[in-house]
Each structure stands twice: as C-alpha cells, then as structure tokens.
C-alpha positions as CSV (number, residue, x, y, z in Angstrom):
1,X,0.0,0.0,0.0
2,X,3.0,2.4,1.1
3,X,4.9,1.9,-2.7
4,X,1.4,2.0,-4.7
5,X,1.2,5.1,-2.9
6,X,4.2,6.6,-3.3
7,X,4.3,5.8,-6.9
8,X,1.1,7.4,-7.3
9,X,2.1,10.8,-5.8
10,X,5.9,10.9,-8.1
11,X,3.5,10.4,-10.6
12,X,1.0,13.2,-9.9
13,X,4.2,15.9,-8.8
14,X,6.0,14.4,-12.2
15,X,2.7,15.8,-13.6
16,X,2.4,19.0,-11.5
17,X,5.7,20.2,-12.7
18,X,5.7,19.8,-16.1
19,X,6.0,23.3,-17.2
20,X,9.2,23.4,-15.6
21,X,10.5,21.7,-18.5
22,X,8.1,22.1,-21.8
23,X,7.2,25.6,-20.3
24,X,11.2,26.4,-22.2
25,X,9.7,25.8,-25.8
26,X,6.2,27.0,-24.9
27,X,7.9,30.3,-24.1
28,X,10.5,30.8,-26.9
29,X,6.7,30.1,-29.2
30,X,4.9,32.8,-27.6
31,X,7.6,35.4,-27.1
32,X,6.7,35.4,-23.2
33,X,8.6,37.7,-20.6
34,X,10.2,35.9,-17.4
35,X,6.8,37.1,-15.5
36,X,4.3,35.6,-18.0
37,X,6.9,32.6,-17.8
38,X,6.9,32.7,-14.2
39,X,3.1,32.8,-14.2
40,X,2.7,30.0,-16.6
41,X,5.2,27.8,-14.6
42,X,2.9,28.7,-11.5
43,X,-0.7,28.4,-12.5
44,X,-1.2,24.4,-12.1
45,X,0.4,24.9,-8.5
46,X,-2.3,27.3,-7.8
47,X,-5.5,24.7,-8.2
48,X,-3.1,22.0,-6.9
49,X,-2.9,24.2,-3.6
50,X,-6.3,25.0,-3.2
51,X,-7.7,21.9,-3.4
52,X,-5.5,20.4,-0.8
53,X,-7.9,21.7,2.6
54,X,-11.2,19.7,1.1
55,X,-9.0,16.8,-0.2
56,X,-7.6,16.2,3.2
57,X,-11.1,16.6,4.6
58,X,-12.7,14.3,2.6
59,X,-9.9,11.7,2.6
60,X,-10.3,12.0,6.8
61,X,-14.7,11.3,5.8
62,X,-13.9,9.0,2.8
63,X,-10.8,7.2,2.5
64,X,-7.9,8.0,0.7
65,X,-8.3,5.3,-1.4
66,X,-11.5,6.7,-3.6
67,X,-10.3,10.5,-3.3
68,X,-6.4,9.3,-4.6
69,X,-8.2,7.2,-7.3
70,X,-11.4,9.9,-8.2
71,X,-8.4,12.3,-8.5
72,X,-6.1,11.2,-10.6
73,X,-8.9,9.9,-13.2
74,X,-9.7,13.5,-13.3
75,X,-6.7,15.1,-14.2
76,X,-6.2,12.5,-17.8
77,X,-8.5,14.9,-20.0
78,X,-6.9,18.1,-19.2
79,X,-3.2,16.5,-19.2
80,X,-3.9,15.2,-22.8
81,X,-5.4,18.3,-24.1
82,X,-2.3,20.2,-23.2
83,X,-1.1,18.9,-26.3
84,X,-3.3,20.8,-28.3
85,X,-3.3,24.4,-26.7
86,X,-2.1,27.4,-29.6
87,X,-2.5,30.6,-26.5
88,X,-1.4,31.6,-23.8
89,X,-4.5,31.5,-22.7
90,X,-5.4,27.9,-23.6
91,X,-1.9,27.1,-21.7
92,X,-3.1,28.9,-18.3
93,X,-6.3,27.4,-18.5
94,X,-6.0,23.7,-19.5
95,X,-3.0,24.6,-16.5
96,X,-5.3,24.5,-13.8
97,X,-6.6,21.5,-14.7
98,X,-4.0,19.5,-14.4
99,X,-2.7,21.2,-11.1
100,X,-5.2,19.4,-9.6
101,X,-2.4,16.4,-9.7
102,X,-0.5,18.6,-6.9
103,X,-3.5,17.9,-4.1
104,X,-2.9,14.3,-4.1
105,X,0.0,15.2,-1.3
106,X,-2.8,15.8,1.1
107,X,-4.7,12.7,0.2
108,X,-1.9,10.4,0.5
109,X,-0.5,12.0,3.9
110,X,-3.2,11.1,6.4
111,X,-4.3,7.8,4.1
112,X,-0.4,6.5,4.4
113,X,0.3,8.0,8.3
114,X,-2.7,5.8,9.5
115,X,-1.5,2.5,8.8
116,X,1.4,3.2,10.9
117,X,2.0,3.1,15.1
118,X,3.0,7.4,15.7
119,X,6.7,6.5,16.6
120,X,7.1,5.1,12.6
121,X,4.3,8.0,11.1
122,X,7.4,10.1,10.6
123,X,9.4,7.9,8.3
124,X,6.1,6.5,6.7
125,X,5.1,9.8,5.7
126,X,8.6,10.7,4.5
127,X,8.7,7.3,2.2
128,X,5.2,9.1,0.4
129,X,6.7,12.2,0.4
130,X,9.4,11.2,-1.3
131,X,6.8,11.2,-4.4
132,X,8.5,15.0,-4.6
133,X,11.1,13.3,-6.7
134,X,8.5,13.3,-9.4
135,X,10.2,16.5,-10.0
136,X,13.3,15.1,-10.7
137,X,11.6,12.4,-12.7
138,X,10.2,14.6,-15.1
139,X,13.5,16.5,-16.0
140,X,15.0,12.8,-16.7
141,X,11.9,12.2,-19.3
142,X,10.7,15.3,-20.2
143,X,13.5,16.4,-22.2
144,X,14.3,13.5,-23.8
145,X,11.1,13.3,-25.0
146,X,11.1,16.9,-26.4
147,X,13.8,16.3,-27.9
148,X,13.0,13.5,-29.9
149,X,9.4,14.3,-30.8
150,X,8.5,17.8,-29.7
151,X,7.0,18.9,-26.9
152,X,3.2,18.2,-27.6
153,X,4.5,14.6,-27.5
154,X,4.8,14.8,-23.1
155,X,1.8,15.8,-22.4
156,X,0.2,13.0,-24.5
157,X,2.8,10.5,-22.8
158,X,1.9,11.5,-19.1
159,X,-1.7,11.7,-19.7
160,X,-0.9,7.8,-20.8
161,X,1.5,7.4,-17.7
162,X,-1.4,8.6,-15.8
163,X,-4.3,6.6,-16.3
164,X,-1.9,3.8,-15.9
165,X,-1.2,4.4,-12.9
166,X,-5.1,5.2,-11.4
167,X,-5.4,1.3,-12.9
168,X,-2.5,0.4,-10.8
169,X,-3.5,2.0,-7.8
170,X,-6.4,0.4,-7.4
171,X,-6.1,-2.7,-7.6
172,X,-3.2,-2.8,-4.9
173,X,-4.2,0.0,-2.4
174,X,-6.4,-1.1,0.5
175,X,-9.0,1.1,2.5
176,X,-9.2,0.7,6.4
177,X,-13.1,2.0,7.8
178,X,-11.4,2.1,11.5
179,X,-8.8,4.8,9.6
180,X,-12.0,7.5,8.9
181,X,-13.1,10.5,11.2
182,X,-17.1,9.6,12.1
183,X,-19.8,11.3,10.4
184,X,-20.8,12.7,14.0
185,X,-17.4,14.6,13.5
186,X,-18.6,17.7,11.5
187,X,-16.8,20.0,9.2
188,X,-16.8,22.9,11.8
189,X,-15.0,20.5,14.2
190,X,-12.3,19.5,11.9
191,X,-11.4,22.5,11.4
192,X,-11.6,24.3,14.9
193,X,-7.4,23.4,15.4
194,X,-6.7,25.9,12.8
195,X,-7.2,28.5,15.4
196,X,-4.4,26.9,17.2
197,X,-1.5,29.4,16.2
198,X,1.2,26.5,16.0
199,X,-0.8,25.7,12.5
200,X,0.2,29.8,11.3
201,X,4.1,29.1,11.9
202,X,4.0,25.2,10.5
203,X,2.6,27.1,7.3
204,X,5.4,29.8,7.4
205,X,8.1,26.8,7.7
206,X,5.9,24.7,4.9
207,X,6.1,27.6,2.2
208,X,10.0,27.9,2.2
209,X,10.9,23.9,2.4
210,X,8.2,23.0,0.1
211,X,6.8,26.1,-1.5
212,X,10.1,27.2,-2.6
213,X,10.9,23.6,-3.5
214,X,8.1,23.7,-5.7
215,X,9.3,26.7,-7.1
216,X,12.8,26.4,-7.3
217,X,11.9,23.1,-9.3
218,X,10.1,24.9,-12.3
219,X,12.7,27.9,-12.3
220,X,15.7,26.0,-12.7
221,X,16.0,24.4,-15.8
222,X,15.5,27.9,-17.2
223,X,17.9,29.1,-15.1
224,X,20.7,27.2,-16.3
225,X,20.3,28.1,-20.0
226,X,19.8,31.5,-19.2
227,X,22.5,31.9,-16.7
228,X,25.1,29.5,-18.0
229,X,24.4,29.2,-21.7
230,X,23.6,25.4,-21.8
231,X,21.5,23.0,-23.6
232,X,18.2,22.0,-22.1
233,X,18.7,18.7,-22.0
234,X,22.0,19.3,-20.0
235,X,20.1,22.1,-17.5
236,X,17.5,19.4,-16.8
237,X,20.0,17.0,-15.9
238,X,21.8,19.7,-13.2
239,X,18.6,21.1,-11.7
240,X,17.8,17.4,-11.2
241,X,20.6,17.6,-8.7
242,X,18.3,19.6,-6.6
243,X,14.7,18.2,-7.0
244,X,16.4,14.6,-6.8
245,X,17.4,14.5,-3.3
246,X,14.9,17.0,-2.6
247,X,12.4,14.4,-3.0
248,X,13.9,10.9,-2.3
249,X,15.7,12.0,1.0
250,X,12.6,13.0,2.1
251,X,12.0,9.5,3.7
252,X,15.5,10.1,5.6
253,X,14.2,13.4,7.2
254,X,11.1,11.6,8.4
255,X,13.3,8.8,10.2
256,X,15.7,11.7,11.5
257,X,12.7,13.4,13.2
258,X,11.1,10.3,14.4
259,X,14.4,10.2,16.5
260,X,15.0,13.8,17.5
261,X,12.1,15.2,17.0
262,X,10.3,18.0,14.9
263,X,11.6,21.3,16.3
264,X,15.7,20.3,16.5
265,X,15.0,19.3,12.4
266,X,13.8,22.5,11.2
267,X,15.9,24.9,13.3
268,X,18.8,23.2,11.8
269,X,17.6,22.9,8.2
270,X,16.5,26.8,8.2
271,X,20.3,27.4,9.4
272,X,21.6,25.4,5.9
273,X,19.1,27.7,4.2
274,X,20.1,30.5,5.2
275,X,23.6,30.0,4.3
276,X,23.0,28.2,1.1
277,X,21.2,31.4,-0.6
278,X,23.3,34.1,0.7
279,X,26.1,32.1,-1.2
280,X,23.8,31.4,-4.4
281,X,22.0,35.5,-4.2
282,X,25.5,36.7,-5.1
283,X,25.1,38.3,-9.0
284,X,27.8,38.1,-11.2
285,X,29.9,40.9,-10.4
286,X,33.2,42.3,-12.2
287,X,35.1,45.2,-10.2
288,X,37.7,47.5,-10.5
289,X,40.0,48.8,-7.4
290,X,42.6,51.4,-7.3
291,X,46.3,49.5,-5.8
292,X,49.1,51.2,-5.7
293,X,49.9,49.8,-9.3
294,X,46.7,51.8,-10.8
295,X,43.6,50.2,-11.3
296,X,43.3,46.1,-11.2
297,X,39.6,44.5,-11.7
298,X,38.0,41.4,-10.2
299,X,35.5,39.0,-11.2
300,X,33.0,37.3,-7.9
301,X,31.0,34.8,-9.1
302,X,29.5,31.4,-8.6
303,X,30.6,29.0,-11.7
304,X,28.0,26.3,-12.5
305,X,29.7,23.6,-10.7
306,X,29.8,25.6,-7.1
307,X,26.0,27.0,-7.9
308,X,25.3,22.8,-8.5
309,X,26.9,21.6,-5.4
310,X,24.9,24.3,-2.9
311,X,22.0,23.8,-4.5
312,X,22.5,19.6,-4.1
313,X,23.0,20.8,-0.6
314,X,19.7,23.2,-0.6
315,X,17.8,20.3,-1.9
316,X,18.6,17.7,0.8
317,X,17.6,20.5,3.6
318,X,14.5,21.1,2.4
319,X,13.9,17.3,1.9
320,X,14.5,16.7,5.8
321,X,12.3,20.2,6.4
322,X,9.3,19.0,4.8
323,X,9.3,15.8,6.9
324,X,10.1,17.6,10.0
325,X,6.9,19.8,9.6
326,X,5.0,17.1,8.7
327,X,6.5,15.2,12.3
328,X,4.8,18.0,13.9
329,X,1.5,18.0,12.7
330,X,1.4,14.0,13.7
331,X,2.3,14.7,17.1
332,X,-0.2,17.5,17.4
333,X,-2.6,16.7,15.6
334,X,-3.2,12.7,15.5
335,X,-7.0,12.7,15.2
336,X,-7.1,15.7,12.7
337,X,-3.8,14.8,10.7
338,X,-6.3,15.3,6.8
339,X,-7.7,18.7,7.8
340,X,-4.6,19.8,9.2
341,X,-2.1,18.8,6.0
342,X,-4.5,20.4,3.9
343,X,-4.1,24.0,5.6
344,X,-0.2,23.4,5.6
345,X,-0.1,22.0,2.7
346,X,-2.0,24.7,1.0
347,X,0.4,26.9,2.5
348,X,3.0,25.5,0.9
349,X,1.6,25.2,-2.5
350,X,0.8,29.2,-2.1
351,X,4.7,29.2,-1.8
352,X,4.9,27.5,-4.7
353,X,2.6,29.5,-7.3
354,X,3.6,32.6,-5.8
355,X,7.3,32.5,-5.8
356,X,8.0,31.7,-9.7
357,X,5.6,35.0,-10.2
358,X,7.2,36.7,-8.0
359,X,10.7,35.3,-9.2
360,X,10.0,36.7,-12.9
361,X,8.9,39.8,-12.0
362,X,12.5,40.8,-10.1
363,X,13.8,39.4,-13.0
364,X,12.2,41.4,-15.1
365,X,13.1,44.7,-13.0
366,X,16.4,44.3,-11.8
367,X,17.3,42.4,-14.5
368,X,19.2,40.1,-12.0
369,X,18.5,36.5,-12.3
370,X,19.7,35.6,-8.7
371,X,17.3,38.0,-7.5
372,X,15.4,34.9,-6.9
373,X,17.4,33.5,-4.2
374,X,17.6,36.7,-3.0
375,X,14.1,37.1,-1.9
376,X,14.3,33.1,-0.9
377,X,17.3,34.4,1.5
378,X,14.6,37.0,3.2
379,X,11.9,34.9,3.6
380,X,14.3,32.2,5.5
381,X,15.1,35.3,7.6
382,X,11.7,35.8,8.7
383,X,11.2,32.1,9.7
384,X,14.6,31.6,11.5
385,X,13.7,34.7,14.0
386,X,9.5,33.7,14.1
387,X,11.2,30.3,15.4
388,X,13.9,31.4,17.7
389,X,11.0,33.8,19.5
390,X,8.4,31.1,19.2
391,X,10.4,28.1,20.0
392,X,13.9,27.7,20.4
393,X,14.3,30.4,23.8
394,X,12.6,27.8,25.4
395,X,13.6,25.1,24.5
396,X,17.1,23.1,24.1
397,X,18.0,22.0,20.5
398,X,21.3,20.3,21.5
399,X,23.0,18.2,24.4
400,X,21.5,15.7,26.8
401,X,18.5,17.5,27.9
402,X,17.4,18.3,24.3
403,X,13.6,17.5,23.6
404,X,12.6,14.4,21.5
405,X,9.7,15.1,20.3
406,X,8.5,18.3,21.9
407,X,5.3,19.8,21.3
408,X,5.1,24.2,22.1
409,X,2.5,26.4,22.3
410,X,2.3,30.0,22.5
C-alpha cells in the first residue's frame, strides 16, 4: 500500500511540474517575458494548492483510497489536451486542470500515516513524500522526449502514464473503515485546530521547504540556459541535482525526526538555508579597485559547478524540512492529521505558485536572475527569527537535555 502510494504521488508531482520543463519551448513560441513565464510555470500549483484543505477533509470522511483514485482519473482529460493548446491563454487554462495532480500530497498523507503506530508515522510519511522526486523524474523524461518528438509529445505521454497508474493503484491499495473520522465529526470541528497558532508558523516553515521547493523546481531548468548558456537537456539533468534529493531523501528526514524530534530538524535545516542562498544571491559581479599599481579589476561569481553543489546541498535541507513539519502535525494533531495537512499544505503550495511569479517579476526589474534567491534568502530570515522567539528560547535543540519530540505552544 505504502509503494502503490508513493508511486502514485511521483507520478502526480511528475505531472504538477511539467511546465518546468516544456514551459522552455512553450515560451521561446509565444515570445513570453520571465513574469508571464513565471506565471505560466505557477498556474497548475495554484488549483493544486487549493484543493488540498477539502482533499484532506474528505480523505479523513472517505478514505484516501476513492479521493487518490477519483483524482487522478480526473486530471487525464486536461493532461492530454495540453497537447493541443495554440495561447497563452489555452496554456493557463487547461494549466489549472491539471494542477489538480498537486492535491494528491494531502490525500496520500493522512491515508499512508494511519496505517502506521506514531513513533514510525514520521518515516512513513517521509517514504510518500518522497513522491517529490517526481520532480526530478520529469526533468529525466521530459527532455528527452522533447527532444525526440517535440514537446506536444509529453503531455500525451503523461496523460498515458497517468491513467496507468489510477489502474494500478487500485487494484493494490487497501482502504481501512477504523482509519475514517465519524460522520458525528462535522466539518466545523475539523477545522476548529486551525485557530491553534502553532498551524500559522507550520505554514510559514511549509512555504520555504516545500513552497520554494516547488518553485525552485520549475525555475531552474530555465535558469541554467539563461544563466550559463547550456543546452536544455544538459540544465534538466543539473537542476535534477536539486529536486532529486529534494524528494527521495525525504523519507531520511522523516526517520531523522522520528528520532530527534520535529523542532531540533527544522531549526537546523532553516540554518543550511540560510547559508546556502546568501552564497547562491550573489550576481555576477566584475570590479575595479585602485592599488598602488593603478587600477586592477575582479571578477565574484558562482561558476555552475559551485552553484550545483549548494544547491545539491539546498535540496537535501529542504527534503529533511518538509518531513520535519509534517512530524509536527502528527504529534499534534493525530486525530485531525487530513484537515490539518490540507491547511499546511495549501500553505505550501501558495509558496509554490507565488514564488516563480514573483521570481519573474524581479527578474524582469532588476534584471538580476539571482534576484530569486535573493528574496528566498529573506523569507528564511523571517522564519529563523519567528522560530527562535516562538520556539527555540525555550527550548534546548542540543546536548543531553534536548527534547525528543516536543510539542510548544504560544
């Protein structure tokens, strides 16, 4: 049940992040600007976010089984279709059709944690999460598939992959009756935690590790044929460096906060983060200084091997984050884990439409393509001091008398 799972969910985020890679060809066809790109890149994130609080609702009333099925079966149309959009608008459109692939995350979290005692939830839901790697997946295929027939040819393959796969699902996933909320529980009551303000800072940690996973994932390949001149299928392969391990290392983090708990996880991977991007925000700069010999000039600049290697790094950080806040929605919030993910997980899918927008448009007005990190960089800011306030002046990270598995409140 856990690998029919996961395969499910690489499948639907191999899906989700499509543009990342066709979205190159799509916008050298209709002359697009990095914000329409950005926005084009972002628009099946946004339905893919929004989705996620009544998915996780409904698989809590339902089953994940049905809702994992029902939803994939949906998305096939609109994947095939893509193949036969001509505007931009036919692009953004058919776009938020198939977005709806990225809500499966919030079906397959709660459906997956429940089959497992709480001191194994952790790694459980990391193996699922690891579906992230779908990512990855897609700048292996993708590309290779564009190259050798064009790129109408991968929507048309995926919407294939795709119903395969809702075939495949359902004949070896399993529901469990004992596993869903009861129908005395009512919607109101599901959702009464979310005035608990431990949900507001698990959504600020959510949007970085997996918002700006998200949106890292579809900026890159671009990135590296802008940036460093290469060929697509060459940029796929290096951004894959990041979404790879950004993805399959999830299950890692999970088993890493089973054992030492939520809060010590994410203090530590929002301490990479903020390192890794001050390095990468650094433009290209050439100099000139006055010395005592006259004038001598300087070049400061990450090469794309350097750039690769932090964001490899980047990538596994974020992997471990996104299990760590997922560790502390099942310690808090066992009975409601469906309602819950959904809210975070929405969160984090906000990240990841808004980000590539937002990425293209400081682009587009600076003219800076690192600009991106940049505003990563300040957004990791605000989370590391939310935390230390919130969390980590009461509580000790490291040593003997460091916390397990500790739960805080404001």
């Amino acid at each position: 049940m856990l690998a029919v799972s996961t395969l499910a969910f690489t499948v639907c985020f191999m899906v989700w992040m499509m543009f990342g890679v066709i979205g190159i060809p799509i916008k050298k066809m209709l002359n697009l600007n990095a914000t329409e790109f950005g926005l084009l890149t972002a628009t099946p994130v946004l339905t893919g976010s929004l989705i996620r609080v009544p998915l996780g609702i409904w698989t809590d009333r339902f089953g994940g089984r049905i809702v994992m099925a029902v939803l994939m079966a949906v998305t096939v149309p609109a994947i095939f279709l893509m193949a036969y959009a001509t505007e931009y608008w036919h692009f953004l459109a058919i776009g938020l059709f198939v977005g709806l692939a990225g809500g499966s995350f919030s079906v397959g979290t709660p459906y997956v944690a429940r089959w497992f005692p709480k001191d194994r939830q952790g790694f459980a839901m990391g193996v699922y999460g690891a579906g992230n790697s779908g990512a990855a997946v897609n700048k292996f295929v993708a590309p290779v598939i564009l190259v050798a027939l064009g790129w109408t040819a991968v929507p048309t393959v995926y919407a294939a992959v795709m119903l395969g796969t809702v075939v495949l699902f359902w004949f070896f996933s399993y529901s469990n009756p004992a596993h869903l909320v009861p129908h005395t529980v009512t919607f109101g009551d599901q959702l009464k935690a979310l005035k608990d303000p431990k949900v507001l800072r698990y959504c600020q940690y959510y949007s970085i590790v997996f918002g700006g996973y998200v949106a890292l994932s579809l900026w890159m390949v671009q990135y590296y044929v802008g940036e460093f001149g290469l060929d697509i299928r060459v940029a796929a392969l290096l951004a894959a460096c990041f979404s790879l391990p950004g993805g399959v290392l999830r299950a890692i983090g999970g088993w890493l906060s089973d054992k030492y708990g939520a809060h010590a996880m994410t203090w530590w991977v929002m301490w990479v983060s903020w390192i890794c991007l001050f390095l990468l925000s650094y433009p290209q700069t050439d100099f000139t200084i006055m010395t005592v010999n006259g004038p001598r000039s300087f070049h400061i600049g990450l090469n794309v091997y350097t750039f690769t290697v932090l964001m490899f790094v980047l990538g596994i950080a974020w992997a471990f984050g996104k299990a760590s806040v997922f560790k502390y929605i099942s310690d808090d919030y066992p009975k409601n884990i469906g309602a819950i993910s959904g809210i975070v997980g929405l969160a984090g899918g906000l990240g990841g439409f808004l980000l590539p927008i937002m990425f293209g448009l400081l682009m587009d007005l600076t003219g800076i393509r690192s600009s991106a990190f940049m505003l990563m960089y300040g957004v990791v800011w605000v989370s590391l001091i939310w935390m230390y306030f919130t969390e980590v002046r009461r509580t000790q990270v490291m040593g003997s008398h460091a916390a397990a598995s500790p739960s805080f409140t404001n």
